[in-house]
N, C-alpha and C positions, 0 to 999 in steps of 0.2 A: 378512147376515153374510159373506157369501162375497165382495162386492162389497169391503168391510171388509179382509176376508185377502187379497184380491189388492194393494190399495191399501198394504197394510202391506208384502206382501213387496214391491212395485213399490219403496216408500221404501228399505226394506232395501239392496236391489238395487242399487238406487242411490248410495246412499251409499258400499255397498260399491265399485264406479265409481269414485266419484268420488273414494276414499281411493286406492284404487290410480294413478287417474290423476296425484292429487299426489302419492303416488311416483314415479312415472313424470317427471313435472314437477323433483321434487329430485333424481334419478338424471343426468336432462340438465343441470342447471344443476350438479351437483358433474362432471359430464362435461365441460361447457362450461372450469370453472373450472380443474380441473386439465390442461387441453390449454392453456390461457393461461398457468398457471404455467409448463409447461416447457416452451412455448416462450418465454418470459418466460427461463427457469434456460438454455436453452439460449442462447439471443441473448447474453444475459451471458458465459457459458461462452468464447460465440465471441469476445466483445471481448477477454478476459485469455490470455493467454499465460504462460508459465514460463521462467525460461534456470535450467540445470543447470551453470554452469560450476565452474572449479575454484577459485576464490577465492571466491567468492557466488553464492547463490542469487536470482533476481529475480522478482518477480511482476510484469507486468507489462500497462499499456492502452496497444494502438494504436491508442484510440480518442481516449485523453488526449496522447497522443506521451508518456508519464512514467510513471515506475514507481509500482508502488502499497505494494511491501514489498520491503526487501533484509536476506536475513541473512548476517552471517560470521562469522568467526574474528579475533584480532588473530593476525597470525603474525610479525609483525615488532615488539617494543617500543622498537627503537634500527635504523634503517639510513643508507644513506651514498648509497644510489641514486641521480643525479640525472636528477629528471624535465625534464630542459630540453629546452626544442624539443618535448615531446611534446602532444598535443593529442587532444579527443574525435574518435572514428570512427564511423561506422554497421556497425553487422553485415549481414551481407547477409540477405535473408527476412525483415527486419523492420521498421515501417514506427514510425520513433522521431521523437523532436526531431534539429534540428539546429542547425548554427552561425547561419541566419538567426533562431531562434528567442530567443538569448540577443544580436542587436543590439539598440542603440540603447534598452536599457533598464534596469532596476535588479536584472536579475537574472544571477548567477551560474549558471556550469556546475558546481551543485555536485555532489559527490560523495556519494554515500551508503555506502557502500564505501570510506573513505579511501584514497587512493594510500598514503600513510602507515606504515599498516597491511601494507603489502607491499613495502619499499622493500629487504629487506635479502637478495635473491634476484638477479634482471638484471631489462636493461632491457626483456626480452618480457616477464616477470609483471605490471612494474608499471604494463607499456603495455593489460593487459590491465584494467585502473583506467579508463582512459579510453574505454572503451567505453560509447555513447550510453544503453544499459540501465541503467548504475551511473550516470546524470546526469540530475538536475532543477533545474527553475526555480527557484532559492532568493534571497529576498533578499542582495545582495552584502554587508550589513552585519551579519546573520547568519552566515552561510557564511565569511567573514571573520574575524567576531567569536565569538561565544557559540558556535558550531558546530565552532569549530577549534580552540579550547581546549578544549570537553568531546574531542573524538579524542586530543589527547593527553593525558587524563585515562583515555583506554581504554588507549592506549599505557604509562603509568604501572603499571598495576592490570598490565597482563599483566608487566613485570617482579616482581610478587609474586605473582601466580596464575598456576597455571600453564595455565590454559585462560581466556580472555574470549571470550566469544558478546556479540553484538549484533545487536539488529532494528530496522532502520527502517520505520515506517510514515508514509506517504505519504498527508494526506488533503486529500481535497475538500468541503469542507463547505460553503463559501458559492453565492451565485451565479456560476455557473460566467464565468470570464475567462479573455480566450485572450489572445495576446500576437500581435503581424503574423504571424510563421511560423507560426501556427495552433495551438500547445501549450497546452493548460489551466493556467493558475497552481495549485500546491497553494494549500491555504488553511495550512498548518500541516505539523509534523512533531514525530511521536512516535519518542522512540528509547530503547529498554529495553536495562540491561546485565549480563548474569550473569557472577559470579564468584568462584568457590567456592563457601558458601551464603548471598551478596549478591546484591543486586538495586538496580540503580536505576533510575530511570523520569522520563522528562525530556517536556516539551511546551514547541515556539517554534510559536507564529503566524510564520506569512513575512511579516514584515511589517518597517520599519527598525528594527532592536534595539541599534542603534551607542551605546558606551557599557554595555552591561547586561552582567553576569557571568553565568556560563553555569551557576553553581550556585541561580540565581534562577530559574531555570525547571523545578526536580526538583518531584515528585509526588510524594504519599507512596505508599507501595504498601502493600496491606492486610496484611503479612505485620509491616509496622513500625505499622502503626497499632494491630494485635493486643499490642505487644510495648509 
């Protein structure tokens, strides 16, 4: 009997052991896992950047050379400013696209941030447009087309509203292509636009859209699909 009770508690004992050890076991591996995630959250962290300026807001990769989201205002619906002679710059401390980025290829220095949108101030506001932050790889038949008739369709709405907000987002979804000066092509752009209690909500692939209307690319928004 005793030989019995020892062998019992010996299992006991053991078991008890060995649940603790795989706690011990899931304690290191959720240990493991959440020091991977933030340095994971943190590596990310360190690729994006912010610009606080006074026309837009920019989220931004210097790992992409290209922004990833720009918000603004329309503050201009009618100007007279002209942008001649002016051209994209680099901010200093920031490591962006630049002019070798946009040779010899099909893509514009577009704007995400209309010059546009700013025209009816001087020529430092809407030199501040052309800053490399507010500029992505955009197909030239886009950016051209369908992309420059919807601005001035935000330009439109803020003569009858009195506040227009807009966000662009910036996405990368395919497999990742760089162009010679090293820049990531977006794959697409998302651009939403509030105004009064409207909404609209647009998607272009960058890709040649030459010929297409720029009212062919809205999205419904669940607000109108309710309605």
């Amino acid at each position: 009997m005793n030989t019995i009770l020892v062998e019992s508690v010996t299992m006991v004992n053991f078991k008890i052991m060995k649940n603790r050890l795989d706690n011990i076991d899931k304690l290191l591996m959720f240990a493991l896992l959440y020091f991977l995630f933030m340095g994971f959250a943190m590596t990310v962290n360190a690729q994006i950047k912010h610009y606080d300026g006074e026309l837009y807001h920019v989220v931004y990769s210097e790992d992409y050379e290209q922004p990833l989201q720009v918000t603004y205002t329309v503050m201009c619906p009618t100007g007279e400013i002209s942008r001649s002679g002016m051209d994209f710059w680099k901010p200093k401390g920031w490591k962006t696209s630049d002019n070798d980025d946009y040779k010899a290829n099909v893509y514009d220095k577009g704007h995400m941030a209309p010059a546009a949108a700013f025209n009816c101030f001087d020529k430092e506001t809407l030199r501040e447009t052309f800053n490399y932050l507010n500029c992505a790889l955009q197909h030239e038949s886009l950016n051209r087309g369908p992309w420059k008739e919807l601005e001035r369709f935000e330009r439109d709405l803020s003569k009858v509203f009195e506040t227009v907000k807009v966000n662009v987002t910036v996405h990368f979804d395919n497999e990742p292509e760089y162009v010679a000066g090293g820049a990531l092509i977006p794959s697409g752009f998302t651009k939403q636009i509030w105004a009064g209690e409207h909404e609209w909500t647009f998607y272009f692939d960058n890709i040649n859209l030459k010929g297409r209307d720029w009212s062919d690319f809205q999205i419904p928004n669940i607000r109108q699909i309710n309605d």
